[in-house]
N, C-alpha and C positions, 0 to 999 in steps of 0.2 A: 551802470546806468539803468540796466532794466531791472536790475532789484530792486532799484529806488523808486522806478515806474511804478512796479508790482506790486511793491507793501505799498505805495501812497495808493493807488488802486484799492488795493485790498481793505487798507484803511476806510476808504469812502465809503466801498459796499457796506460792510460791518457796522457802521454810524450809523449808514441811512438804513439800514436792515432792524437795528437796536432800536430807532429813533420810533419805528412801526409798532414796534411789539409794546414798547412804553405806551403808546398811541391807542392800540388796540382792549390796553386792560387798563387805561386811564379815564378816570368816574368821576370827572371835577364837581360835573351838576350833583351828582348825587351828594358828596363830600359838602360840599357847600348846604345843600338842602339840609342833611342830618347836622349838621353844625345851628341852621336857623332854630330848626324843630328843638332842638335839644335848648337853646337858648329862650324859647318861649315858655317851655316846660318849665325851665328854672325861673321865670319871671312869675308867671304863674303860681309856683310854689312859695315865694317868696312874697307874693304879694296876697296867700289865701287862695286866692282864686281857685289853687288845687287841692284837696285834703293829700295826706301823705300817701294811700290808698290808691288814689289815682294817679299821682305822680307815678309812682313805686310800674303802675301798667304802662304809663304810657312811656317809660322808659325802657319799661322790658321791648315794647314795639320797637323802638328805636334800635335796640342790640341787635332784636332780629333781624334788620334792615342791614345792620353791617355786617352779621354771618353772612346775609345771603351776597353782600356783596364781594366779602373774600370768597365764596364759593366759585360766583361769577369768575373771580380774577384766579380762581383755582389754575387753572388749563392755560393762562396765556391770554385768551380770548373773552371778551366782553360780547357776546354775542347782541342783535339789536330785540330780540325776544328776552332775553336778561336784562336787558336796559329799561323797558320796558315792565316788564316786571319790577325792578327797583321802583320805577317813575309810581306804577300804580300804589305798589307798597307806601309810598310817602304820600301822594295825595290822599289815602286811605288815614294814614298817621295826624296830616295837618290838619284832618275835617273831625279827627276825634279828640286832639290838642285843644280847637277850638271849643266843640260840645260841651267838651268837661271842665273847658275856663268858663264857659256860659253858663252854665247850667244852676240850678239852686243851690248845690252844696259848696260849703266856704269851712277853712280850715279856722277852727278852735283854740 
């Protein structure tokens, strides 16, 4: 009877311990944002509004947004100075998505 205590014990700890560390390196916002971004770009390309040139950069942007995010999640820990980091990295990305859908040059 107390083995049974012990492992269901031991069980909960280990769940609720797993549950954190998933918690801890888990980036929805970001995930969700590079999914947006990525989806404008292609709209963008698609519709002219990017030449292939610009596409081609603001894509490479976007890679480096998710290296820096498996780096973050390198260790376990998403720290709130990484997070933050990520954040500025994308508003930096959606303000230059825009520029270069705005701007004069149109795909040929």
């Amino acid at each position: 009877m107390k083995t049974k205590i012990f492992v269901s014990a031991l069980a909960l700890i280990l769940s609720g311990s797993l549950s954190k560390v998933s918690a801890q390196t888990a980036t929805p916002v970001v995930t969700e944002r590079q999914a947006s971004q990525q989806q404008r770009i292609q709209q963008g390309a698609a519709t002219g509004a990017l030449t292939p040139a610009e596409t081609r950069r603001l894509e490479a942007r976007q890679a480096k947004v998710t290296n820096d995010k498996h780096e973050a999640k390198a260790d376990g820990v998403v720290t709130p100075a990484e997070k933050r980091k990520l954040n500025r990295e994308q508003n930096r990305n959606s303000r230059a998505i825009r520029r270069q859908k705005h701007d004069a040059q149109t795909q040929h």
